[in-house]
Residue, then its C-alpha position, 0 to 999 in steps of 0.5 A: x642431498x641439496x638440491x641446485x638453485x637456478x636463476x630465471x637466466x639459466x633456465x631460459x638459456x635451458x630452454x633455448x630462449x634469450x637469457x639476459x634480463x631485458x629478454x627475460x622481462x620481455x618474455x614475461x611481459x609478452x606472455x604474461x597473463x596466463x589463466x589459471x586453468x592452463x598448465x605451464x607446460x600447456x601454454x601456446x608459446x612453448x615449443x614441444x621440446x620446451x613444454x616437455x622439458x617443463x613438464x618432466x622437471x615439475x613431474x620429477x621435482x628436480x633441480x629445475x622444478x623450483x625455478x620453474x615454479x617461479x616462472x609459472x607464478x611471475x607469468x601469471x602475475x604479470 
């Protein structure tokens, strides 16, 4: 089973975020910095629904799971 490749505009529009890039980079600069001992998922800006889908995607290893890590590392190089 191959597993789908999502873009960081596909999991933003999932999360019910601005998806275009300008948006995304905006994000990522206005969030970044997250320490190293909070999870993704357990950031302050998520909204319970947006924290609890990231953190089943991540728990299930699915299709969004590598996407999802890719945010996690661009948020704390940021």
């Amino acid at each position: 089973m191959q597993s789908a490749f999502h873009r960081f505009s596909e999991l933003f529009a999932q999360l019910g975020l601005p998806s275009d890039p300008p948006s995304i980079a905006d994000f990522i600069e206005t969030h970044g910095k997250l320490p190293g001992n909070v999870e993704l998922a357990d950031a302050p800006f998520w909204t319970p629904a947006q924290a609890a889908m990231l953190r089943n995607e991540i728990a299930e290893d699915a299709d969004w799971a590598e996407v999802v890590d890719r945010l996690d590392v661009a948020l704390r190089a940021s």
